[in-house]
VOTORLO-857264 format. One record per residue: residue number from 1; residue in three letters; y, z negated, x of N, C-alpha, C in turn. Coordinates in steps of 0.1 Angstrom, whole numbers, plus 2048, in hexadecimal, padded with zeros to 3 digits. Atoms other than C-alpha are relative to their C-alpha. Layout:
! residues N
> num	residuo	n_Y	n_Z	n_X	ca_Y	ca_Z	ca_X	c_Y	c_Z	c_X
> NUM	Ala	Y	Z	X	Y	Z	X	Y	Z	X
...
***
This chain:
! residues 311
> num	residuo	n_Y	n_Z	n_X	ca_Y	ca_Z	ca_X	c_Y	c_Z	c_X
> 1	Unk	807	805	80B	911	CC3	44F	7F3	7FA	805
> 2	Unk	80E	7FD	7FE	8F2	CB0	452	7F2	802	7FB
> 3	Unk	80B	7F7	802	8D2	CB5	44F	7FA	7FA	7F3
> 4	Unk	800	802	811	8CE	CA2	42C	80A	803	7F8
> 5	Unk	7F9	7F8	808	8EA	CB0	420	7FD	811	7FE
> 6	Unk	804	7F3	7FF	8E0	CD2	429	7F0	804	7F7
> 7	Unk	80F	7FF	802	8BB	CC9	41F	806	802	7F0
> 8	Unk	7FC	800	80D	8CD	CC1	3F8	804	80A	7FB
> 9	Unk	7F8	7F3	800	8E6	CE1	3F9	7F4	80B	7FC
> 10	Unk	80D	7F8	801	8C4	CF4	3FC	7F9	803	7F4
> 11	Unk	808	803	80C	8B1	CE7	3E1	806	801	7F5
> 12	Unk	7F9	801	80B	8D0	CE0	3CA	7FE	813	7FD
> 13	Unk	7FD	7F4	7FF	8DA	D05	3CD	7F5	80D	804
> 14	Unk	800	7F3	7FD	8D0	D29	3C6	803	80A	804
> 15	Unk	7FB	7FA	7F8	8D4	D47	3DA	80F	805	7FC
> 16	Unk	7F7	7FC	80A	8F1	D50	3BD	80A	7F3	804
> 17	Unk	7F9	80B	800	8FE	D2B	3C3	7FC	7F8	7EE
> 18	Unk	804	806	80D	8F1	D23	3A0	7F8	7F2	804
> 19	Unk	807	807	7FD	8E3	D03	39C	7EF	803	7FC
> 20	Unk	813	7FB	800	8BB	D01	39F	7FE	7F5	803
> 21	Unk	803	80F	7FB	8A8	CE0	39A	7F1	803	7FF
> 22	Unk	80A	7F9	7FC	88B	CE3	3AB	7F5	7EF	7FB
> 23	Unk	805	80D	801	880	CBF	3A0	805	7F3	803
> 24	Unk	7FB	80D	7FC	88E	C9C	3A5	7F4	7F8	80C
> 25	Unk	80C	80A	7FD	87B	C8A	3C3	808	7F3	809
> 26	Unk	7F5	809	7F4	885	C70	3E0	7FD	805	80E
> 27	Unk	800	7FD	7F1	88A	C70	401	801	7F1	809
> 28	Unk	7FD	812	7F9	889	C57	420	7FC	80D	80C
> 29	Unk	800	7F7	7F8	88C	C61	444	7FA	7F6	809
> 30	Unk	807	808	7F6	879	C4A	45C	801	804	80D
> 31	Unk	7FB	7FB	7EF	87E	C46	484	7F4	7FA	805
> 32	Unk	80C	7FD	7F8	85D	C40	48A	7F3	802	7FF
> 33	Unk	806	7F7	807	83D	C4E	487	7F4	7F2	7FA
> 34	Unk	805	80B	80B	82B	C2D	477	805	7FF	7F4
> 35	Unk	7FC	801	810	845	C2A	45D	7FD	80A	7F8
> 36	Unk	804	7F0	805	83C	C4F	458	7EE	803	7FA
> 37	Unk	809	800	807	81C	C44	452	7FC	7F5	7F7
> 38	Unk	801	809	80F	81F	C2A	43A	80B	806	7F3
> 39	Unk	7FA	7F9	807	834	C40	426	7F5	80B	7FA
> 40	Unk	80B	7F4	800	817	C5D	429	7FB	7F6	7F6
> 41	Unk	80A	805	807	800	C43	420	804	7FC	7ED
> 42	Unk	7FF	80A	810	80E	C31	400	805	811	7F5
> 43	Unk	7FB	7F6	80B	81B	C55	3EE	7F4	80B	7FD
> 44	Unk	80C	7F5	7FE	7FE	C6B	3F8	807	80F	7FF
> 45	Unk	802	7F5	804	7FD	C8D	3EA	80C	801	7F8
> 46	Unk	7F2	801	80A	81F	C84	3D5	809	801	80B
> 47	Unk	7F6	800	7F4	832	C86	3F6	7FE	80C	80C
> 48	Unk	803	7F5	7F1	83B	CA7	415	806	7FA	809
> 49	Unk	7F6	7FF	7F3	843	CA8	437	80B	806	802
> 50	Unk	7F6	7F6	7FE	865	CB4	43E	802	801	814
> 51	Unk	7FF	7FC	7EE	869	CC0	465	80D	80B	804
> 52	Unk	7F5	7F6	803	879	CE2	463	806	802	7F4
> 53	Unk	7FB	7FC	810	878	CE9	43D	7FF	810	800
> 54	Unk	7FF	7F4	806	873	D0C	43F	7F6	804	7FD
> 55	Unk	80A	7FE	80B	853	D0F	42F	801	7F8	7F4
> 56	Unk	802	804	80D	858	CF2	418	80F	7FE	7FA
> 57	Unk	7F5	800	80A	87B	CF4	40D	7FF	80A	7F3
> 58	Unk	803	7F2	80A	875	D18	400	7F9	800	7F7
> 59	Unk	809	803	80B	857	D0C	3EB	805	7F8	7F7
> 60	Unk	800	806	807	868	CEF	3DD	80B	803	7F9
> 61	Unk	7F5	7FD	80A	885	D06	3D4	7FD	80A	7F6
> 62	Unk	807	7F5	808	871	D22	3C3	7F7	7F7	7F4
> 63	Unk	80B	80A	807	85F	D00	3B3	7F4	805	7FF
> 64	Unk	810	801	7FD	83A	D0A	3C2	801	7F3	805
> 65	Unk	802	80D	7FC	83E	CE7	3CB	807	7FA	7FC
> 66	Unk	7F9	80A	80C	849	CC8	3B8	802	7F3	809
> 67	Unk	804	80F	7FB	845	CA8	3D3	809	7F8	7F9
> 68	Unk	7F4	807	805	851	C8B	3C8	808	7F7	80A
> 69	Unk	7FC	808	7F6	85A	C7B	3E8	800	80C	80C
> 70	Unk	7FE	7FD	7F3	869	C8D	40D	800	7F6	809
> 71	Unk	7FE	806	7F8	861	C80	429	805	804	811
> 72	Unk	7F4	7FA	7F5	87F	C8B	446	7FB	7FC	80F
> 73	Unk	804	806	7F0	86E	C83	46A	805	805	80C
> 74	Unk	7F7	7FA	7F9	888	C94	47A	806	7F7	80B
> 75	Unk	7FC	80D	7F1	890	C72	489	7FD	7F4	808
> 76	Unk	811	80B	7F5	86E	C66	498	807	80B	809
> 77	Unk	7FB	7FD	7F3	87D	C70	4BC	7F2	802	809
> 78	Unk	80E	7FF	7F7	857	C6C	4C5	7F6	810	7FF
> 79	Unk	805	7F7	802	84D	C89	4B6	807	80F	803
> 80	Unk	7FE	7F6	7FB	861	CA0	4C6	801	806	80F
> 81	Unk	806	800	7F2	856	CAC	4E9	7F7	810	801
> 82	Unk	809	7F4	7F4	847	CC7	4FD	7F9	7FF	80B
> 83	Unk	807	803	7F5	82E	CBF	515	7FA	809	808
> 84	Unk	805	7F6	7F7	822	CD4	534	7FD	7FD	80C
> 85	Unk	808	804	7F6	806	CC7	544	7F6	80B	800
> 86	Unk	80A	7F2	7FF	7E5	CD7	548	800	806	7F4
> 87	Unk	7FD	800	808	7E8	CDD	523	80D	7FE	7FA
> 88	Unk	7F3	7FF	804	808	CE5	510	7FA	7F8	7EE
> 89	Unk	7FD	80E	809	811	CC7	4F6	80E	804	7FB
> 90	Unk	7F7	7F9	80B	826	CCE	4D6	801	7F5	7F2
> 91	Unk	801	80A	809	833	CB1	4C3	806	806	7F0
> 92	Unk	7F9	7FC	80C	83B	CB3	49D	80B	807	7FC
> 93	Unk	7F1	7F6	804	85E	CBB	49C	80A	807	80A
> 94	Unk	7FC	7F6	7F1	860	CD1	4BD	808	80D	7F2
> 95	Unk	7FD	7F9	809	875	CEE	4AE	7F5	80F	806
> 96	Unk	805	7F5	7F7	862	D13	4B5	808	80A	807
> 97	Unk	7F7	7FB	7F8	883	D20	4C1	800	7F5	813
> 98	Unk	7FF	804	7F8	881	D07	4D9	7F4	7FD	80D
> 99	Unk	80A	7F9	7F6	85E	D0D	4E5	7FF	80B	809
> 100	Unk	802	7F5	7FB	862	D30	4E8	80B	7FC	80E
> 101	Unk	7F8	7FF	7EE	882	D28	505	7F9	7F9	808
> 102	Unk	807	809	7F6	86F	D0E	512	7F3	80A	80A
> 103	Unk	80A	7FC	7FA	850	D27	51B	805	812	806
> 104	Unk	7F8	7F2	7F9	869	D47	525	7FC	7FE	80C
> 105	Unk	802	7FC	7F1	869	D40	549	7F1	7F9	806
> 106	Unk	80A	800	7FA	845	D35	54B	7F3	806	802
> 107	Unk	80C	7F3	801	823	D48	555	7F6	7FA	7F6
> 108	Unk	80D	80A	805	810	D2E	53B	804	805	7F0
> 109	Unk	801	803	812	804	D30	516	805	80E	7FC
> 110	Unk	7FE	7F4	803	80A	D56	514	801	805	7F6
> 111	Unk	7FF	7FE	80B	802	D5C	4F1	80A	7FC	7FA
> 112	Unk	7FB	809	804	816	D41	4E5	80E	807	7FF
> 113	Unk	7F5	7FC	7FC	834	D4F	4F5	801	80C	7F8
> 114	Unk	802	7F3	80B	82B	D71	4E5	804	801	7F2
> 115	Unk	7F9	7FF	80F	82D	D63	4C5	809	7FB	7FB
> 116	Unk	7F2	807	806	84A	D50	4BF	809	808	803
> 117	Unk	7F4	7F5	803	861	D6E	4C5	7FB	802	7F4
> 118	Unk	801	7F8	808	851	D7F	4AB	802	7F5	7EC
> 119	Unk	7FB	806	80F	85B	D60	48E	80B	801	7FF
> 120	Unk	7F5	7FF	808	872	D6B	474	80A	803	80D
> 121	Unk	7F3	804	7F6	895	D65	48A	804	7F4	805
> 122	Unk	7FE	80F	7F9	8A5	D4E	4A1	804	7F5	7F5
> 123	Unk	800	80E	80A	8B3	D3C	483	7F5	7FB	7FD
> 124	Unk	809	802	802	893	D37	477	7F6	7F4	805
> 125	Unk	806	808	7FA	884	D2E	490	808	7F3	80B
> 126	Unk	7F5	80E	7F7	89E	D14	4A2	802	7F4	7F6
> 127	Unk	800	808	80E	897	D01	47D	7F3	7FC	7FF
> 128	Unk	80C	803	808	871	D03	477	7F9	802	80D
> 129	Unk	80B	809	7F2	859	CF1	48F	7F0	807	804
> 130	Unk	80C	7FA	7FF	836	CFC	49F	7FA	7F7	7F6
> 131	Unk	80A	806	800	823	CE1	490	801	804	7E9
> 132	Unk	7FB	7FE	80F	834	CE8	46A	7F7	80B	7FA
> 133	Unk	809	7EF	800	827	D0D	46F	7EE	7FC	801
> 134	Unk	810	806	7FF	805	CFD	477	7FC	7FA	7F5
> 135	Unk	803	80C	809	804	CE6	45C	7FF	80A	7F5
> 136	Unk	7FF	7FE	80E	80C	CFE	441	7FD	80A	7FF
> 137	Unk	809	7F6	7FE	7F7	D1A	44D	801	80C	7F6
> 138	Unk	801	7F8	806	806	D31	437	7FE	810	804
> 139	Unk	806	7EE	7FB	7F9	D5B	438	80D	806	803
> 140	Unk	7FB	7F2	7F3	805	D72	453	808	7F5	80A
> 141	Unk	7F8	804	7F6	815	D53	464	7F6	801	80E
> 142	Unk	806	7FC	7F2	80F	D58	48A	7F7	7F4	808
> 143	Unk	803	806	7FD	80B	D3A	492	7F3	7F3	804
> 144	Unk	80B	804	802	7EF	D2B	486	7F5	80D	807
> 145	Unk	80D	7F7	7FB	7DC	D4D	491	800	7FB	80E
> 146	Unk	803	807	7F0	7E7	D3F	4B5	7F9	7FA	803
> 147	Unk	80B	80A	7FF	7D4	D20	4AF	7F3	803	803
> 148	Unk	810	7F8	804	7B6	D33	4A6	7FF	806	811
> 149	Unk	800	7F8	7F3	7BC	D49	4C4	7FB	7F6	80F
> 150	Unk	7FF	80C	7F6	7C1	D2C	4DE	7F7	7F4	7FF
> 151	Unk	809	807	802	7A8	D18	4D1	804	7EC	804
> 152	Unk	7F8	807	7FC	7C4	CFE	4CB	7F9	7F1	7FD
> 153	Unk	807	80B	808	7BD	CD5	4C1	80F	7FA	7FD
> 154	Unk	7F3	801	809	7D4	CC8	4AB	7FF	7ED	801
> 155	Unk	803	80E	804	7D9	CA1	4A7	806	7FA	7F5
> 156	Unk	800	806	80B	7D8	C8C	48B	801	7F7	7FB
> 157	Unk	801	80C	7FE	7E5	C6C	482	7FF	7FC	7ED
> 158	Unk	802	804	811	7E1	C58	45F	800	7F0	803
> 159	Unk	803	811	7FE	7E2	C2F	459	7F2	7FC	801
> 160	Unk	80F	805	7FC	7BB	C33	45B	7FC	804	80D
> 161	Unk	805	7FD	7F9	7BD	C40	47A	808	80C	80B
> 162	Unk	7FF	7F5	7F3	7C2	C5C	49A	7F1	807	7FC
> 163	Unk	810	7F7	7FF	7AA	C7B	497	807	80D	80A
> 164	Unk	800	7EF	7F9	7AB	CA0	4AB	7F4	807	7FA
> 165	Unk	80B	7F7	808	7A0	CBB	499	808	812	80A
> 166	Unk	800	7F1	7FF	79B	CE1	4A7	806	809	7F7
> 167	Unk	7F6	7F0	811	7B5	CFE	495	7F1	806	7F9
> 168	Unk	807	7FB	807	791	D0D	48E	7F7	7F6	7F7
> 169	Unk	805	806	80F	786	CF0	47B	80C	7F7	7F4
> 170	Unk	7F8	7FF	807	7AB	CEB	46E	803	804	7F6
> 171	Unk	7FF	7F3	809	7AC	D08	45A	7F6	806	7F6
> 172	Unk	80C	7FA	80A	793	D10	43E	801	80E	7FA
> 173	Unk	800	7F7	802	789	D31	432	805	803	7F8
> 174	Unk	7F7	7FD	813	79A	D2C	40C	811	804	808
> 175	Unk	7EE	804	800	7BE	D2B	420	805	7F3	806
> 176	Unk	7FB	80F	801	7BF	D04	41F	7FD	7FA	80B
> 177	Unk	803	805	7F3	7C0	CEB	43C	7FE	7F1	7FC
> 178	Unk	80D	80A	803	7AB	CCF	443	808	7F4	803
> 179	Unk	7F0	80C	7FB	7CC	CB2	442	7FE	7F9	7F2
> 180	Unk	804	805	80C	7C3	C98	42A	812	7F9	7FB
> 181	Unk	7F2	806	803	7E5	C8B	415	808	7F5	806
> 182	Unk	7F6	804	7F4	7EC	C71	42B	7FF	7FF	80F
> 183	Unk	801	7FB	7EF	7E9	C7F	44E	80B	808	800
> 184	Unk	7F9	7F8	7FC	802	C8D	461	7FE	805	80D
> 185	Unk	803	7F9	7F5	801	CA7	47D	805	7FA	80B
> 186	Unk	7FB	804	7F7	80D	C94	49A	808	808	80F
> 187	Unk	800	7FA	7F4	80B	CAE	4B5	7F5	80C	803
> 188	Unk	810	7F2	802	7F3	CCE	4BF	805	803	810
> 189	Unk	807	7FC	7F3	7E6	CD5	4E3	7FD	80E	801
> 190	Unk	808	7F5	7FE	7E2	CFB	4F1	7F7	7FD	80D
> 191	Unk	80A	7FC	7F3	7CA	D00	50B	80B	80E	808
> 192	Unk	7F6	7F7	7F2	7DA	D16	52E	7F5	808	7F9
> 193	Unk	804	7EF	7FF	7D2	D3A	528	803	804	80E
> 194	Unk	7FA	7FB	7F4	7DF	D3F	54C	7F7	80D	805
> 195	Unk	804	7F3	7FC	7C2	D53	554	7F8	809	7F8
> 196	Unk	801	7F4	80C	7BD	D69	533	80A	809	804
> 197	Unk	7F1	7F6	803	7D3	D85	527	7FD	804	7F2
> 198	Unk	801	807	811	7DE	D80	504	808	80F	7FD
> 199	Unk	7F8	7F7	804	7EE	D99	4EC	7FF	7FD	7F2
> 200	Unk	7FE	802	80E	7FC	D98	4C8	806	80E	7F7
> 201	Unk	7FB	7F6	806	7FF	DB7	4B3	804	7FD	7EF
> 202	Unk	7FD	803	812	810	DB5	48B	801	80B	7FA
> 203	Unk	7F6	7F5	807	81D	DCD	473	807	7FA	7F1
> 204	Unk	7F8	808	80A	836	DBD	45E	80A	80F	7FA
> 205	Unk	7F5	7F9	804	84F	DCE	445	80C	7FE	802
> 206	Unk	7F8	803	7FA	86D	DBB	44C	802	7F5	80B
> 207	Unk	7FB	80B	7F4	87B	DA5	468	7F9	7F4	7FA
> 208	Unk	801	80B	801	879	D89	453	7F3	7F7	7F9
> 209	Unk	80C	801	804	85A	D8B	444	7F7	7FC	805
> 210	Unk	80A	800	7FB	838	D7D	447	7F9	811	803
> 211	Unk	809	7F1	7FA	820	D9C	45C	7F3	7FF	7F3
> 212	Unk	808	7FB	80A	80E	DB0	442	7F3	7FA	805
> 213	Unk	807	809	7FE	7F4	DA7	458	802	802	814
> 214	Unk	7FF	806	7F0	7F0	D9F	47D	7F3	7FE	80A
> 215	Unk	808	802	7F2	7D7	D9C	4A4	806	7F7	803
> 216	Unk	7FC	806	7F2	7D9	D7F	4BB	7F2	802	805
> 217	Unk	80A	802	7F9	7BF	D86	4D7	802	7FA	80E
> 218	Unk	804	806	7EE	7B7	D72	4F7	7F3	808	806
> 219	Unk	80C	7FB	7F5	7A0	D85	513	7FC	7FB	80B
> 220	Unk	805	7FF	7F1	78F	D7E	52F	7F7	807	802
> 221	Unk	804	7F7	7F6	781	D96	54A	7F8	7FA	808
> 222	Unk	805	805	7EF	76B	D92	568	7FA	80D	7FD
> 223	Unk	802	7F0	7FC	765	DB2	57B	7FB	809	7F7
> 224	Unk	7FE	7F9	807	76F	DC8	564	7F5	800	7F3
> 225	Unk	807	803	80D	758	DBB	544	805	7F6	7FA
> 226	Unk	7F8	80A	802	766	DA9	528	7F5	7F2	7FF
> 227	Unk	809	809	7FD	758	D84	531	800	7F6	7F0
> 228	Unk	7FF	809	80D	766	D73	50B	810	807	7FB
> 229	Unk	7F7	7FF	805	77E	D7C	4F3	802	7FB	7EE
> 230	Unk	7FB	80B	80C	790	D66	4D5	809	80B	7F9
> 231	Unk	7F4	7FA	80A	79C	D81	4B9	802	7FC	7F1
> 232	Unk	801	807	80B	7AC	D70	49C	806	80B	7F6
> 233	Unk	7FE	7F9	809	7B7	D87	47E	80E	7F7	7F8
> 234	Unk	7F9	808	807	7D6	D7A	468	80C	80C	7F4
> 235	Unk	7F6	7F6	807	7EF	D89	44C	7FD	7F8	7F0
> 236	Unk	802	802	80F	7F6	D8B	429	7F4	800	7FB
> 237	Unk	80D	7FD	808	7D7	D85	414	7F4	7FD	80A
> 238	Unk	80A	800	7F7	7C5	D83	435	800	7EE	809
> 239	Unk	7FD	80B	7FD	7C2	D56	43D	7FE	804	811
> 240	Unk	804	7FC	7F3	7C2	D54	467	7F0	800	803
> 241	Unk	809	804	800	7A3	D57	46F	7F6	80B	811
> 242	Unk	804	7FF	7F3	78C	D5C	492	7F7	80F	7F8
> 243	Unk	80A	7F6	803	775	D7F	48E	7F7	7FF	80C
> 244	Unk	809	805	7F7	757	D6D	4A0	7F5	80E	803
> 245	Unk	80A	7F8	7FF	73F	D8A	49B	805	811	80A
> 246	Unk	7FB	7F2	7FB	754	DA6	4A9	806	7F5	80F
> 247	Unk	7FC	80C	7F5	761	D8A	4C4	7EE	802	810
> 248	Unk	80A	802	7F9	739	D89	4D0	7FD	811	806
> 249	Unk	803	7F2	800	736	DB0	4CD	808	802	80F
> 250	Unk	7F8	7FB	7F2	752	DB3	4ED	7F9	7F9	80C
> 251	Unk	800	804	7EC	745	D9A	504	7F5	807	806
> 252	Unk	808	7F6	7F7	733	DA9	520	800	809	801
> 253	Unk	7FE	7F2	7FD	73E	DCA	51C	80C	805	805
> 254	Unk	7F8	7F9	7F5	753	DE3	531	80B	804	7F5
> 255	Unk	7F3	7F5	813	773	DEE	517	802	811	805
> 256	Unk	800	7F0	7FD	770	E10	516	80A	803	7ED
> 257	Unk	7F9	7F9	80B	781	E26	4F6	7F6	7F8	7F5
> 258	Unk	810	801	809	75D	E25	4E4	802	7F1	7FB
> 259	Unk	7FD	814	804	762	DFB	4E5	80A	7FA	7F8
> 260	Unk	7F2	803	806	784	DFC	4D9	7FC	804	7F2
> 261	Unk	803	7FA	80D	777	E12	4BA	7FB	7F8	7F8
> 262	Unk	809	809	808	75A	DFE	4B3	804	7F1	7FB
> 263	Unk	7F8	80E	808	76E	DDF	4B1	807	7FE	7F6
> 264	Unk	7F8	7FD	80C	785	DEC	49A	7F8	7FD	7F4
> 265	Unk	807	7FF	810	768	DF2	482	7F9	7F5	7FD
> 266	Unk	80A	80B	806	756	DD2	487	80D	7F7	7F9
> 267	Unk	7F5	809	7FF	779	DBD	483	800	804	7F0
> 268	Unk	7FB	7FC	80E	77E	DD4	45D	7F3	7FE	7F7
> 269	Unk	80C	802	807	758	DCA	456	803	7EF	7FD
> 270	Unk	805	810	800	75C	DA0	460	809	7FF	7F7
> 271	Unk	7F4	808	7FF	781	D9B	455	7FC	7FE	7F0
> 272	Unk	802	800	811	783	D89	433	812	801	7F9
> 273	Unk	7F1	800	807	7A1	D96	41F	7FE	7FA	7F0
> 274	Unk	7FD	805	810	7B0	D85	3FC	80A	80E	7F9
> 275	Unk	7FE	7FB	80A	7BC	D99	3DF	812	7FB	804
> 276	Unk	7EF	803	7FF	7E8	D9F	3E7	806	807	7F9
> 277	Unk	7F9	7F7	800	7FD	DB2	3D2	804	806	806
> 278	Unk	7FD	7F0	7F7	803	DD2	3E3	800	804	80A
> 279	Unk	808	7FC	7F3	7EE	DD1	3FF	7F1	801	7FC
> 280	Unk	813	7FF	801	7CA	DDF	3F4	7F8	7F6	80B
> 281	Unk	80C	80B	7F5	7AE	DCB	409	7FB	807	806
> 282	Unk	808	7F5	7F3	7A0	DEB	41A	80F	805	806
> 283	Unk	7F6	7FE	7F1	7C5	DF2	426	800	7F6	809
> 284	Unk	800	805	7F6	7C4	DD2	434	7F3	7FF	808
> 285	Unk	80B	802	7F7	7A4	DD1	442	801	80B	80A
> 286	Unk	801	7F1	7F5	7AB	DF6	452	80B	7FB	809
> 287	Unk	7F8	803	7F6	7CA	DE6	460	801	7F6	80B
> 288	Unk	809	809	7F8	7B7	DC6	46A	7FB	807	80F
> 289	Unk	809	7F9	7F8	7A0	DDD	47C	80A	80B	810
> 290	Unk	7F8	7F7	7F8	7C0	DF4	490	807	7F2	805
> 291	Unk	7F7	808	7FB	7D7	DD6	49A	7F3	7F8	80B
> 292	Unk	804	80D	7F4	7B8	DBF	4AB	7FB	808	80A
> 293	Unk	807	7F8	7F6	7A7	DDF	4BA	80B	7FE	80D
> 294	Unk	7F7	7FB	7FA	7CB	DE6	4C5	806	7F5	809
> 295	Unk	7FF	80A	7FB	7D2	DC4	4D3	7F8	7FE	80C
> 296	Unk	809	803	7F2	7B2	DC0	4E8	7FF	80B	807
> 297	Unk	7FE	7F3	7F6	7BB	DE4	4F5	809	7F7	808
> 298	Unk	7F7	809	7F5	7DB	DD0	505	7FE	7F7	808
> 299	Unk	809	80B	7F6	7CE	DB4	511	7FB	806	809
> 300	Unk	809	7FC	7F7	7B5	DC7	522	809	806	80B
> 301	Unk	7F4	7F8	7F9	7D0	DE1	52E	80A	7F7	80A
> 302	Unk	7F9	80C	7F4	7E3	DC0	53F	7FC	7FE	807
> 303	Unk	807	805	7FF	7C6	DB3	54A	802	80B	80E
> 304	Unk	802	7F7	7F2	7C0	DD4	55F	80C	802	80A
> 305	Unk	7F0	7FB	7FB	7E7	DD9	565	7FD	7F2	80E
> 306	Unk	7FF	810	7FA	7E2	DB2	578	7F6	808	80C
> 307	Unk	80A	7FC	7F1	7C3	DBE	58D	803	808	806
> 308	Unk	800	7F5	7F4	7D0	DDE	59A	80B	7FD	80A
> 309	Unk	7F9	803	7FA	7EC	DCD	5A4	804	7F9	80E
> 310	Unk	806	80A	7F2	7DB	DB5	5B8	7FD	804	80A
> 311	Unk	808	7F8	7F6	7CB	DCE	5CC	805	80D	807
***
């Protein structure tokens, strides 16, 4: 079947098989990424991206989303790529199953690698793209906390233009991201972590679920003090977001127990949680506070595992 048939089957149908009309809109599938942006441009905000589809099918079949135009870019050929030069390069409709094999057998982008096991399942993810996950920055996804982490840059095209923007000035504190209706994500750049040591802690209820809430940290060391460290917070109710003030509290210091504690509590002081059905805001903040402590304990713990080994 392909993939507009399948994309219809979806939308027509409920999990019952009942029918379900999620809205009448159009579709067009463009092969290249100009026509993709004269399409962007003339519909605006009346028109989505389709890539993977598995953030926005699900919306437009539960009808939290009405567009009146899809636009399929499954077969701009230019947008899909993996690059690995000094910086790892991640075109639009890369899948994240197909990143994650891509970075199995290498010693680069360590987080990254970390977190793409941990989305949903291989179905999932062998369907829904890094850059989709980035775009649609929805809570507890991992992804976007990566960005934050890695201190990613994302690129931006539109018919007015090419821009690069920073994941930390992508992402606004409400939730929302800084992508005007007709821009599309083109592509997002990490920076080599080669000589960090990263870690990602979650606590999710099921497999398939977004993590109640979630740690990504990046570390670095020099003789045995921490020299900088990137801890981003993410989860239900909780948007991704960096914890700059508990971030400045580690550097320069030796990790001892005492350090790990106090991080905890600065991390359950900065983090800003939203209002979730059936996650209080002091559970998440107390779990905020246990998962990043518990993160930049690992890190650290690699960190040392690496130097003694050296020697």
């Amino acid at each position: 079947m392909g993939f507009k048939k399948c994309l219809l089957l979806c939308l027509r149908l409920d999990f019952d098989g009942w029918p379900n009309s999620p809205g009448m809109f159009t579709y067009s599938a463009p092969t290249s990424i100009e026509e993709v942006l004269d399409i962007v441009s003339e519909w605006g905000s009346r028109a989505r991206i389709l890539a993977g589809g598995q953030t926005l099918i699900p919306l437009i079949h539960n009808q939290r989303l009405s567009p009146e135009h899809l636009v399929d870019i499954n077969g701009v050929r230019s947008l899909d790529f993996i690059d690995l030069q000094e910086d790892l390069s991640v075109g639009a409709c890369c899948r994240q199953r197909d990143l994650e094999v891509f970075l199995r057998t290498r010693q680069q982008h360590a987080l990254i690698a970390q977190a793409l096991p941990l989305i949903a399942d291989r179905e999932i993810r062998s369907r829904g793209t890094v850059c989709g996950s980035l775009a649609a920055a929805l809570p507890g996804a991992e992804l976007p906390a990566v960005a934050l982490t890695c201190n990613a840059n994302l690129r931006i095209r539109s018919k007015r233009g090419a821009r690069e923007i920073s994941a930390t000035s992508l992402y606004r504190e409400d939730g929302t991201v800084a992508l005007a209706p007709d821009e599309i994500l083109t592509h997002v750049d990490f920076e080599d972590d080669d000589h960090s040591r990263t870690a990602i802690e979650e606590l999710r209820y099921t497999q398939l679920s977004f993590p109640a809430c979630g740690a990504a940290v990046l570390v670095d060391s020099q003789n045995g003090f921490c020299s900088s460290l990137r801890l981003t917070i993410f989860g239900q109710g909780i948007p991704a977001q960096r914890i700059n003030e508990a971030e400045s509290f580690v550097e320069g210091e030796r990790p001892s127990t005492e350090l790990v504690d106090e991080l905890a509590t600065r991390i359950r002081k900065e983090v800003r949680v939203d209002s979730v059905p059936g996650i209080p805001a002091d559970y998440a903040r107390h779990v905020a506070g246990s998962l990043g402590a518990r993160a930049f304990k690992r890190a650290v713990a690699q960190r040392e595992a690496v130097t003694a080994g050296a020697q």
